[in-house]
Structures are given as structure tokens and as C-alpha cells.
Short mmCIF file of the C-alpha atoms (twelve columns), coordinates in Angstrom:
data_MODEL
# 
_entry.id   MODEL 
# 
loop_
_atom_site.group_PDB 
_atom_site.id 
_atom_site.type_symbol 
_atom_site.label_atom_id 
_atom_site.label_alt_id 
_atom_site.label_comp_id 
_atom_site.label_asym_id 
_atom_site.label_seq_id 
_atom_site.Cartn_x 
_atom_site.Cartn_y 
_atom_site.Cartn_z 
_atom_site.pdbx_PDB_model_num 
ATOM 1   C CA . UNK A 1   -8.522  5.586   -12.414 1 
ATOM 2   C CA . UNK A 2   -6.997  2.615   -12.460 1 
ATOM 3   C CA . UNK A 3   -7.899  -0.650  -14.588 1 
ATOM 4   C CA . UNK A 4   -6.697  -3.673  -16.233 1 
ATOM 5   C CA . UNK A 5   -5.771  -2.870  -19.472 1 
ATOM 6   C CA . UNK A 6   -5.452  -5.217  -23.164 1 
ATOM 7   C CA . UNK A 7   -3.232  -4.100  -25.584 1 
ATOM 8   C CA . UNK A 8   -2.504  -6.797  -27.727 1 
ATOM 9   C CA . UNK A 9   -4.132  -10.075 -27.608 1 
ATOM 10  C CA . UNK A 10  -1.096  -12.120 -27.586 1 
ATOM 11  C CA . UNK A 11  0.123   -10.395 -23.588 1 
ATOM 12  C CA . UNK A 12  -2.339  -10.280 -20.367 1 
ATOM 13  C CA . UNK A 13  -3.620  -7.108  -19.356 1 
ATOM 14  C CA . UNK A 14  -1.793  -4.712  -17.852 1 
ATOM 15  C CA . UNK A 15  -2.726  -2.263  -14.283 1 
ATOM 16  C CA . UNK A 16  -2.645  0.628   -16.091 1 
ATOM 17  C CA . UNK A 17  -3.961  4.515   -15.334 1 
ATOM 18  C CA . UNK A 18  -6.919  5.390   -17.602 1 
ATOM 19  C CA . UNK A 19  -9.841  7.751   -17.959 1 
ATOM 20  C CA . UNK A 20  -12.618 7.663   -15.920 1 
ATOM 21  C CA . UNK A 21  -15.962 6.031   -17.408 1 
ATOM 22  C CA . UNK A 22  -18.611 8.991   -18.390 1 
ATOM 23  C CA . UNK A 23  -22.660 7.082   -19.279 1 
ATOM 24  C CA . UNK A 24  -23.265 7.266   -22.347 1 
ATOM 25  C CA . UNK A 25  -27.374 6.311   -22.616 1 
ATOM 26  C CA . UNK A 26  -30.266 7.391   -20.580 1 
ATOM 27  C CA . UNK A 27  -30.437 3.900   -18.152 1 
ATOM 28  C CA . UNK A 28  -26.652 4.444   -17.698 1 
ATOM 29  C CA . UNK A 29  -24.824 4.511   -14.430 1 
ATOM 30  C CA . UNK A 30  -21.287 5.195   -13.419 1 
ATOM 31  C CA . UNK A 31  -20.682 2.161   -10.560 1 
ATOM 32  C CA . UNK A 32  -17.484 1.620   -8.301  1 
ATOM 33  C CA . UNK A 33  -16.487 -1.980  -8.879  1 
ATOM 34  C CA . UNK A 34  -16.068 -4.200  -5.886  1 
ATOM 35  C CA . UNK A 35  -15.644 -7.254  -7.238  1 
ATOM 36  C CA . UNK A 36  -15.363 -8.876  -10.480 1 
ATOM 37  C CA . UNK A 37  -14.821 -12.440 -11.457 1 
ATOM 38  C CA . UNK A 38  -11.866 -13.927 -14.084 1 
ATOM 39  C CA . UNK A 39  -14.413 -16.269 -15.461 1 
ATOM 40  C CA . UNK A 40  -13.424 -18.581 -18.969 1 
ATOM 41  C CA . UNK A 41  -15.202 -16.261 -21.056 1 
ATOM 42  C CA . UNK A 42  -13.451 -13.076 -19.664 1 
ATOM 43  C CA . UNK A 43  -9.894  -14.743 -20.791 1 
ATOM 44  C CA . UNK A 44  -11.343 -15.948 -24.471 1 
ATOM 45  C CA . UNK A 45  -12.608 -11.919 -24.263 1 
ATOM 46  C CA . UNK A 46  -9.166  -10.671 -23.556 1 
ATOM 47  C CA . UNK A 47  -7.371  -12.445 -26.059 1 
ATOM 48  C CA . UNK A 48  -9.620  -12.333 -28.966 1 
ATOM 49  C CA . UNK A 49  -10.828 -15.682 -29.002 1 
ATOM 50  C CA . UNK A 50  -14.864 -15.516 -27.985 1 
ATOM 51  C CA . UNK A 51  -17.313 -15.550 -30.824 1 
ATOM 52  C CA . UNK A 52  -18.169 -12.184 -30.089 1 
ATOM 53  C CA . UNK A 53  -15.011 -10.349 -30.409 1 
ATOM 54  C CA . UNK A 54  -14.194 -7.533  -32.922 1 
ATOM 55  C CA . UNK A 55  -10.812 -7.311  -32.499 1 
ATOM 56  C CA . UNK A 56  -11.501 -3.944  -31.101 1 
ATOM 57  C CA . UNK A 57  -8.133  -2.367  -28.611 1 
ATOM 58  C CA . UNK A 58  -7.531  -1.700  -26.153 1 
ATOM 59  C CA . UNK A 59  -9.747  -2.894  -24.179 1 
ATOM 60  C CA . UNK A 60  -10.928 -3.782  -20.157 1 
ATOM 61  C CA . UNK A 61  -11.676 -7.101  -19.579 1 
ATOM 62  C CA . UNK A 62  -14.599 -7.950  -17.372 1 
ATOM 63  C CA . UNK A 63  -18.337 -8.645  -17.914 1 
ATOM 64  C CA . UNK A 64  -19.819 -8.779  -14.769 1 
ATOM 65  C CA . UNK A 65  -19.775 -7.479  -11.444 1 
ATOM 66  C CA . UNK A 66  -20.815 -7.001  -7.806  1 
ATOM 67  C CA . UNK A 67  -20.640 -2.321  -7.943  1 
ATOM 68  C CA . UNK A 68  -21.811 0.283   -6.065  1 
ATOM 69  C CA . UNK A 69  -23.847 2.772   -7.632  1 
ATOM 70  C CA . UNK A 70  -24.682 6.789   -7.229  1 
ATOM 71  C CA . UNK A 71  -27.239 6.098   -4.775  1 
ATOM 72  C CA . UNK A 72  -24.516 3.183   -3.242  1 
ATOM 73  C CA . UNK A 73  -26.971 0.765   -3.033  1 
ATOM 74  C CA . UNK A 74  -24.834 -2.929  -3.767  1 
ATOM 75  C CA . UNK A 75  -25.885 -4.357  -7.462  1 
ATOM 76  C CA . UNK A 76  -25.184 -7.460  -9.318  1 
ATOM 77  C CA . UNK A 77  -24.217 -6.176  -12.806 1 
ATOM 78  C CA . UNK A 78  -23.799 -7.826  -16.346 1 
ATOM 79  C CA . UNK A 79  -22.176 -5.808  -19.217 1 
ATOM 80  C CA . UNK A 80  -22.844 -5.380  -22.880 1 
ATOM 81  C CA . UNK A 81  -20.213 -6.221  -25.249 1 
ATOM 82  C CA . UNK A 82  -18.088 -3.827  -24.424 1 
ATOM 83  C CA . UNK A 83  -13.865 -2.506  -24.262 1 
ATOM 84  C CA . UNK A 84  -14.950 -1.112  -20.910 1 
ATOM 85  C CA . UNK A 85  -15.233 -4.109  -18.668 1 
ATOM 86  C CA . UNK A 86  -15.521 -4.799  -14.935 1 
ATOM 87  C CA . UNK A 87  -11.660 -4.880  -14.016 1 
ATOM 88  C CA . UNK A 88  -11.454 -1.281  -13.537 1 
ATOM 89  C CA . UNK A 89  -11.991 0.658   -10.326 1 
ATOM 90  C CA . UNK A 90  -15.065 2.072   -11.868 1 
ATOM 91  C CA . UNK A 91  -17.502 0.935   -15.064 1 
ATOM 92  C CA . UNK A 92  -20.949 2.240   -16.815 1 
ATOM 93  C CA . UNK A 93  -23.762 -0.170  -16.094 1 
ATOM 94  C CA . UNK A 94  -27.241 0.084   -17.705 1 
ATOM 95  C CA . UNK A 95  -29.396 -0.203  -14.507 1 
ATOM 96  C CA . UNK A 96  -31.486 -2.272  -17.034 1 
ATOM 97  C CA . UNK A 97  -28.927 -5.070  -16.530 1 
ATOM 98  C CA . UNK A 98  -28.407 -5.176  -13.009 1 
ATOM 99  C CA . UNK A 99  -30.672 -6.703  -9.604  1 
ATOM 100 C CA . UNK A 100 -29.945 -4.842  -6.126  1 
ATOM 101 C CA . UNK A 101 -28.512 -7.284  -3.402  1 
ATOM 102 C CA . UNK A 102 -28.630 -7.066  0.078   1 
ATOM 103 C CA . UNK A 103 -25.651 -5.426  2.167   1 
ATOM 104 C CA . UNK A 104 -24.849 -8.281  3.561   1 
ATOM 105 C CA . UNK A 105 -24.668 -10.106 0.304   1 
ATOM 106 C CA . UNK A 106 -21.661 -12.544 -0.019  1 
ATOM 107 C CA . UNK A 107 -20.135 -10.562 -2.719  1 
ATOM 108 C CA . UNK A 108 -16.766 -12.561 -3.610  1 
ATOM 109 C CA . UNK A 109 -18.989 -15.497 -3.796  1 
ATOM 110 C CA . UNK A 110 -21.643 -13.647 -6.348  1 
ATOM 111 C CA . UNK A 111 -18.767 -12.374 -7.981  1 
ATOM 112 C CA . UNK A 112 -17.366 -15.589 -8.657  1 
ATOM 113 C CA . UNK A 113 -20.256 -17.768 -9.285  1 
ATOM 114 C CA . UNK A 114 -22.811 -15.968 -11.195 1 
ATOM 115 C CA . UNK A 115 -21.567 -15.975 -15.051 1 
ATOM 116 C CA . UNK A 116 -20.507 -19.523 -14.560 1 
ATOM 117 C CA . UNK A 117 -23.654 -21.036 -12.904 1 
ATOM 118 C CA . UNK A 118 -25.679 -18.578 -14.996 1 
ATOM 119 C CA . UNK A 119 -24.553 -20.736 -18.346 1 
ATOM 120 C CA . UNK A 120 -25.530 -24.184 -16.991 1 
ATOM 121 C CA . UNK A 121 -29.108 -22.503 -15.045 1 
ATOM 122 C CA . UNK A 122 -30.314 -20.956 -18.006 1 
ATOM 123 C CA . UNK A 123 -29.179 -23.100 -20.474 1 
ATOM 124 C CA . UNK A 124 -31.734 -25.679 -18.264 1 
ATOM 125 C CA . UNK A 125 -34.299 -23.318 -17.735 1 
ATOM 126 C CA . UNK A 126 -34.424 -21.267 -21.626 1 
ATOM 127 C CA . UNK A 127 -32.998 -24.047 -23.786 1 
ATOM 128 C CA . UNK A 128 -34.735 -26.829 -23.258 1 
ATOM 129 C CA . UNK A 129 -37.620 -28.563 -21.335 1 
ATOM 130 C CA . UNK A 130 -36.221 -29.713 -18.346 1 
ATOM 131 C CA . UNK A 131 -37.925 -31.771 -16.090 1 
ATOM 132 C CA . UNK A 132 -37.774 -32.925 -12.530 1 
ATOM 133 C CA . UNK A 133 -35.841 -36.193 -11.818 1 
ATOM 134 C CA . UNK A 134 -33.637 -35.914 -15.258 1 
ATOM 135 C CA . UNK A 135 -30.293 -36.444 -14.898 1 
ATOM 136 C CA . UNK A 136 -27.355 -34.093 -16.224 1 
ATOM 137 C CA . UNK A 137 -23.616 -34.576 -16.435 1 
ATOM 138 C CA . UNK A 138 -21.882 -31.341 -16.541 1 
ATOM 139 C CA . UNK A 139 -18.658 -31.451 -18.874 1 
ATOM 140 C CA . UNK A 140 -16.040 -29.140 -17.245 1 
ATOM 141 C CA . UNK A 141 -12.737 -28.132 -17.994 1 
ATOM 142 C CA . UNK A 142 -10.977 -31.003 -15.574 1 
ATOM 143 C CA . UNK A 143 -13.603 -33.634 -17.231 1 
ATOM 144 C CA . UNK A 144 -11.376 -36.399 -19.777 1 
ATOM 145 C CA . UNK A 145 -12.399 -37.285 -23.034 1 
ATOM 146 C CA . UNK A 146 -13.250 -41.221 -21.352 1 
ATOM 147 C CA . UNK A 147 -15.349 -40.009 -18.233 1 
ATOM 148 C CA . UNK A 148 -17.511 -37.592 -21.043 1 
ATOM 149 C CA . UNK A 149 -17.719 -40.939 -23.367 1 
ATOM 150 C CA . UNK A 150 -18.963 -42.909 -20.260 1 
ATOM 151 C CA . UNK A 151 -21.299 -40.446 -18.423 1 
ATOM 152 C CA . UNK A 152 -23.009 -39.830 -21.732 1 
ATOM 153 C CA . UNK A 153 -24.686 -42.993 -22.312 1 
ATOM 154 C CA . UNK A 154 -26.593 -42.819 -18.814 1 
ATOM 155 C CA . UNK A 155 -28.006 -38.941 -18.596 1 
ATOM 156 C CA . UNK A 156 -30.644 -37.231 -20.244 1 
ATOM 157 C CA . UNK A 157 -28.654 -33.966 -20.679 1 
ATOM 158 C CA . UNK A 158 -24.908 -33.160 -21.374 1 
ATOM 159 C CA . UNK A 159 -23.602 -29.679 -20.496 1 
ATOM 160 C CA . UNK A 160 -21.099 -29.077 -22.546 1 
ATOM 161 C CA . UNK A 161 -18.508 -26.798 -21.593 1 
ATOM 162 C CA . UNK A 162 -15.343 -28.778 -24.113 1 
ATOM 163 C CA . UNK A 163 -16.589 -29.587 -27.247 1 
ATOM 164 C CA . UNK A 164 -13.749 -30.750 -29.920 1 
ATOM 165 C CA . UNK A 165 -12.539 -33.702 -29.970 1 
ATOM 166 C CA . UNK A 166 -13.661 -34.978 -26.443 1 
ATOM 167 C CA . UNK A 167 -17.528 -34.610 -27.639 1 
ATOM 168 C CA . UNK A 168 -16.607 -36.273 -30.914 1 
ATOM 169 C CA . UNK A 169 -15.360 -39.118 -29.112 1 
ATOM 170 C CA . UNK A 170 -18.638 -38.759 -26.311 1 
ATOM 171 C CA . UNK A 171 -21.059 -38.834 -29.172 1 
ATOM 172 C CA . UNK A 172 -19.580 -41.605 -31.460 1 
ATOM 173 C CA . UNK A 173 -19.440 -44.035 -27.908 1 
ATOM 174 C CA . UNK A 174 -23.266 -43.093 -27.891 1 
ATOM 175 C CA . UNK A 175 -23.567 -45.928 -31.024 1 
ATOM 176 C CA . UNK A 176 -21.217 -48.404 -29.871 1 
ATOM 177 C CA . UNK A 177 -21.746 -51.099 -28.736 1 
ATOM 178 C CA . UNK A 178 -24.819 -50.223 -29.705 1 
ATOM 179 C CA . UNK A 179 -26.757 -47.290 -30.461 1 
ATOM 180 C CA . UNK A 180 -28.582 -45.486 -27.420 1 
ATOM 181 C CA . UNK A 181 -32.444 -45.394 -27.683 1 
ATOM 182 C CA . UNK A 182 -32.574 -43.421 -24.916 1 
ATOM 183 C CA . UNK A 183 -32.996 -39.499 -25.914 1 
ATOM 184 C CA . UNK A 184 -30.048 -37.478 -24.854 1 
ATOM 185 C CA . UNK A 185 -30.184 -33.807 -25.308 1 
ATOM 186 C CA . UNK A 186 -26.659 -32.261 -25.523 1 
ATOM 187 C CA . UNK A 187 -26.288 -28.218 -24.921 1 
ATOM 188 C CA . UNK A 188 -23.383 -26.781 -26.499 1 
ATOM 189 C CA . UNK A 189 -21.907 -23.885 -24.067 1 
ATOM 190 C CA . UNK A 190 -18.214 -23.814 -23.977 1 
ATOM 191 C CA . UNK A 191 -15.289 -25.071 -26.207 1 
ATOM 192 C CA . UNK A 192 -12.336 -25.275 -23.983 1 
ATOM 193 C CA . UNK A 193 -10.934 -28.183 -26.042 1 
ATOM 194 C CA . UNK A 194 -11.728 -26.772 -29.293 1 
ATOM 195 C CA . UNK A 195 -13.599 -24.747 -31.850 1 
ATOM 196 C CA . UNK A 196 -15.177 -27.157 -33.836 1 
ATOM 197 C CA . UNK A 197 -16.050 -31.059 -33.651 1 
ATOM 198 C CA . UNK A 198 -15.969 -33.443 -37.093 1 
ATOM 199 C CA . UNK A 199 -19.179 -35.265 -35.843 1 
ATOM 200 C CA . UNK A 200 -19.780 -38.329 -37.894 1 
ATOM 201 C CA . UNK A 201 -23.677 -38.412 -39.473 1 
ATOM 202 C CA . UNK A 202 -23.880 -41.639 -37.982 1 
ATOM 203 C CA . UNK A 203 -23.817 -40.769 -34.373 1 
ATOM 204 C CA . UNK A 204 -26.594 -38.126 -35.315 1 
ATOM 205 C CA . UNK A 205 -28.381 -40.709 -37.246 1 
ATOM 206 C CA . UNK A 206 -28.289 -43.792 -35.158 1 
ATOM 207 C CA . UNK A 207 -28.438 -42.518 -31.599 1 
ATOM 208 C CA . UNK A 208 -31.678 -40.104 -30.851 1 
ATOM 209 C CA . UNK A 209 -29.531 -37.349 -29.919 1 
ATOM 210 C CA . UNK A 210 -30.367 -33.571 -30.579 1 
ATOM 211 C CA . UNK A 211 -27.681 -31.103 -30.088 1 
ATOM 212 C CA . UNK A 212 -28.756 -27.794 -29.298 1 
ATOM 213 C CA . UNK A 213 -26.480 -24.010 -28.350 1 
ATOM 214 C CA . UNK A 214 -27.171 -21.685 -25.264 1 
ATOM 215 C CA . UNK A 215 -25.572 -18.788 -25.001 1 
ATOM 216 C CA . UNK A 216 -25.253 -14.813 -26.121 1 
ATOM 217 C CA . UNK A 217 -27.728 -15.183 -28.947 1 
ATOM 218 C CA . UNK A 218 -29.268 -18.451 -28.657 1 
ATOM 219 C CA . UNK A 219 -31.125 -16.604 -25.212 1 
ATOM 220 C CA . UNK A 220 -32.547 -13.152 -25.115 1 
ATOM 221 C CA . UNK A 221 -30.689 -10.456 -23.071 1 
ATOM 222 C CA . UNK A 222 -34.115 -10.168 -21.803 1 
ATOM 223 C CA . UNK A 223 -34.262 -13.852 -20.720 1 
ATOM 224 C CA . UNK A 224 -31.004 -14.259 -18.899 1 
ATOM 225 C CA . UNK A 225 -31.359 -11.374 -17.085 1 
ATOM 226 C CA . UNK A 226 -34.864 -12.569 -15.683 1 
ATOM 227 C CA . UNK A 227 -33.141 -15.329 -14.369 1 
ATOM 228 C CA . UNK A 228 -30.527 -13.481 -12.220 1 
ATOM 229 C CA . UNK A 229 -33.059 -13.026 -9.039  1 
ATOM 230 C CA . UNK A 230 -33.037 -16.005 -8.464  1 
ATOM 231 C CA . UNK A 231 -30.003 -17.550 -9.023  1 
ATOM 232 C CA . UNK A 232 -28.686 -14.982 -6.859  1 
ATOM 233 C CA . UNK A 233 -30.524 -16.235 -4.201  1 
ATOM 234 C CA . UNK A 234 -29.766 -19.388 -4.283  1 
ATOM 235 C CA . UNK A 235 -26.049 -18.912 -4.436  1 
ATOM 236 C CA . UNK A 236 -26.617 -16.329 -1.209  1 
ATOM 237 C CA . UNK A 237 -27.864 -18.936 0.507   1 
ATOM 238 C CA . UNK A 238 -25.345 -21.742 -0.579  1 
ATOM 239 C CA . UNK A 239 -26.995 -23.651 -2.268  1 
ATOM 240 C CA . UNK A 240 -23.467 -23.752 -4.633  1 
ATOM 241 C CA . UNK A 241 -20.299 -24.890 -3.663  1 
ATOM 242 C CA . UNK A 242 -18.268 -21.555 -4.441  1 
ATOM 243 C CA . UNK A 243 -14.557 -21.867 -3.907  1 
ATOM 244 C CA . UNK A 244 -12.939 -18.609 -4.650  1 
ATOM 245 C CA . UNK A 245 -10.197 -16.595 -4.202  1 
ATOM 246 C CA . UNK A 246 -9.857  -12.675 -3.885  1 
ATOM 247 C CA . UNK A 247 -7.036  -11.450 -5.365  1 
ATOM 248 C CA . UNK A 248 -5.886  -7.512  -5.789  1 
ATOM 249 C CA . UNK A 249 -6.298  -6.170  -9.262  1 
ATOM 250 C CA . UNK A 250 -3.279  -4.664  -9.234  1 
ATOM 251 C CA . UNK A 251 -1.861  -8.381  -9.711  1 
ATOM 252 C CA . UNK A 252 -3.905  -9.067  -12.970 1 
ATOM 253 C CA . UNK A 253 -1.139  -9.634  -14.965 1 
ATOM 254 C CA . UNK A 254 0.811   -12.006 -12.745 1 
ATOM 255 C CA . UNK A 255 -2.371  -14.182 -12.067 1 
ATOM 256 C CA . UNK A 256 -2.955  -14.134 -16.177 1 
ATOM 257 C CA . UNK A 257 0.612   -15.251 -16.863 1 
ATOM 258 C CA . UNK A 258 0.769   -17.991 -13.778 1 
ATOM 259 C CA . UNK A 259 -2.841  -19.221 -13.850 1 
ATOM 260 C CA . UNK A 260 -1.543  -19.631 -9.848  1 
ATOM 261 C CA . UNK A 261 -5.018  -20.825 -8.725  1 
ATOM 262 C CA . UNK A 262 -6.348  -22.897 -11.252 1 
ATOM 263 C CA . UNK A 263 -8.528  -24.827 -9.253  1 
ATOM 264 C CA . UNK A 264 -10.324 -21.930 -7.627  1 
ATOM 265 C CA . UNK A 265 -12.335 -18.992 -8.976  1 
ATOM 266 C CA . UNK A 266 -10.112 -15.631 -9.038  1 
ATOM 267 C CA . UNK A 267 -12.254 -12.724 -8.034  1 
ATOM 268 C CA . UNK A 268 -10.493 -9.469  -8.816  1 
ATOM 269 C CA . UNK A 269 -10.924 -6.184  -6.179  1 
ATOM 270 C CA . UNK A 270 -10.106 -2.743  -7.689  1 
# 
């Protein structure tokens, strides 16, 4: 069958010919793929870079999935950590993981929009008491150091997404002028602009800030996935703004070395 394929951490993955998947535990499943998306945490998974790694090659990048299974019913699917990912004609699924969609299911828009509304909707629904009529600024990629600084001081919760120095600079605005006496909870769940943050003890000590993780770990396998019914739904009925583009996966490695839609979410079809 045919699959993307990491060889070395430092290239993109390749469309390569390899063996077919064969279930390996008793809830397993062999699924054809329709769709899976090239979401952040894919690309830190193909090149080594996600907490989570182990270096392990080669490997198939994907983990998650709109498939069909033996009984081709259609199935939103989330992998294990695992080399045998969703960008591959066919992949094992534990039936465990996985909710059974309607056939007329949007499934380029689940594809796309599931892992990365799933961080934000659980991390406000499993890491943290979240009540109605907070307010929450969501820190994406395309947010600058100065609007994550400014939107800080007026929410009650800060999605994080950046972390480095952009947070640094967030937090230490929180005590200047002066400090903030309004609590501000700030959920650590992505670190596109770096790794790790020099946070001075005096933003922690003179603003009433908490900082708190979600993610793989922080939340229960068992958690997430009893949240995927109903985010599901709500992105089936568009209650998301979803802008995303199909593309073949037989053009992984172009879109991985031209990023050519970087302001849409790639969705790959085997």
C-alpha cells in the first residue's frame, strides 16, 4: 500500500510503497483512511520534535482520521503513539478510540478540525473550571508577542498555543503598570515559538496568575476521547469556522517542503 513515509527527521516524508497494516490487539481494526489532517502536532511528530517522540524510524505520520472500517461504517479515529500513522492508504485503529459518524458527515472538515479544536475544548472542559460568560483569548500561531501582552490583561483564560518568549513577555506585562488582581488562568498547549519560557518569579508572585498544562498526559485517554461526541457534532453542524484544503497524499512531500497553504488546514486523501 501506499503511505507517507519518515526516514530521517531532518527531510519530509516521502509517498512511498509499504506493507500493509495487520491488528495487533483484540479491539484492533484494519481501516481504509479517507482523510487525515496535517495538524501542528503531526509535523513536531514527523520531525522528532513533540514531547512524546522516541526517535523511533521510520515512521507514518498521522494521528487521526476520518476511515472506513471492516463493516465500512465511517469513524472518527485517534491513534496511539504510534510509527503507523493516518497518512497511509490504510491504518490499525483500536475501535476503543474511535465514534461512528454519519454518511453524510462532512469528512474534510472533521478531518481538519478535530485534533485542533479538540486541544482548546478539552483543555476548557478537563483542565479547569470553566464557567459561562468567562472570557478566553486563544494564542495562535499568527498571534504577535504585543497583541498576547495586551489581550492578557483583560481575559480570564489564555490558550496558549506559543509559549517562549511571547508568553514571557504576556506574563511580565501582567505586573506593569501594575500588577493584575484579576485571576487569569493560563493553559499551556502548544510551543510554536519555543520550548521553554525564563518566567520571572515576580510575574508569578505579584499577578494572581496560575499556569496550568493540557495535553497527552495532563488528560486521560479516557477523558479526551469522551469528549469527541460531541465536539463532532458541533463541528458537523458548523458551529466552527473550518477552512481547509484537500490535497492528494501523493503530494506530501511537496506540501511539507512549500508549506503552500499556510493559512488553511491541509487534509491529506490516500
Amino acid at each position: 500500500m501506499k503511505a507517507a513515509v519518515v526516514t530521517s527527521f531532518n527531510t519530509p516524508p516521502r509517498y512511498e510503497d509499504i506493507d500493509a497494516p495487520t491488528p495487533g490487539g483484540p479491539a484492533d481494526v484494519v481501516v481504509d483512511v479517507v482523510a487525515a489532517g496535517l495538524h501542528p502536532r503531526v509535523r513536531s511528530q514527523a520531525d522528532g520534535s513533540h514531547y512524546t517522540s522516541t526517535d523511533e524510524l521510520p515512521l507514518i505520520p498521522g494521528i487521526d482520521g476520518v476511515g472506513r472500517g471492516p463493516d465500512r461504517r465511517l469513524r472518527y479515529f485517534v491513534l496511539p503513539d504510534t510509527t503507523r500513522g493516518s497518512m497511509a492508504e490504510q491504518t490499525v485503529v483500536d475501535e476503543r478510540r474511535s465514534i461512528l459518524l454519519p454518511e453524510d458527515a462532512d469528512v474534510i472538515a472533521l478531518a481538519a478540525a478535530m485534533n485542533p479544536a479538540m486541544s482548546s475544548w478539552v483543555a476548557l472542559r478537563r483542565r479547569l473550571d470553566f464557567r459561562a460568560g468567562r472570557r478566553v483569548l486563544d494564542a495562535e500561531p499568527d498571534t504577535v508577542a504585543e497583541q498576547l501582552a495586551e489581550g492578557a490583561r483583560d481575559v480570564d483564560v489564555v490558550l496558549d498555543y506559543l509559549w517562549g518568549e511571547p508568553a514571557v513577555r504576556a506574563m511580565v506585562a501582567l505586573t506593569a503598570p501594575e500588577p493584575r488582581q484579576k485571576p487569569l488562568t493560563w493553559v499551556q498547549i502548544g510551543s510554536v515559538a519555543g520550548r521553554s519560557a525564563a518566567i520571572p518569579s515576580a510575574a508569578l508572585r505579584a499577578a494572581r496568575l496560575e499556569i496550568v498544562g493540557s495535553g497527552q498526559g495532563s488528560v486521560t485517554t479516557a477523558k479526551i476521547l469522551a469528549e469527541l461526541p460531541t465536539l463532532a457534532r458541533e463541528i458537523s453542524a458548523g458551529r466552527f469556522t473550518v477552512d481547509a484544503k484537500p490535497v492528494p497524499l501523493a503530494d506530501v512531500e511537496q506540501v511539507w517542503r512549500t508549506d503552500a497553504y499556510p493559512n488553511q488546514r491541509v487534509v491529506h486523501l490516500p
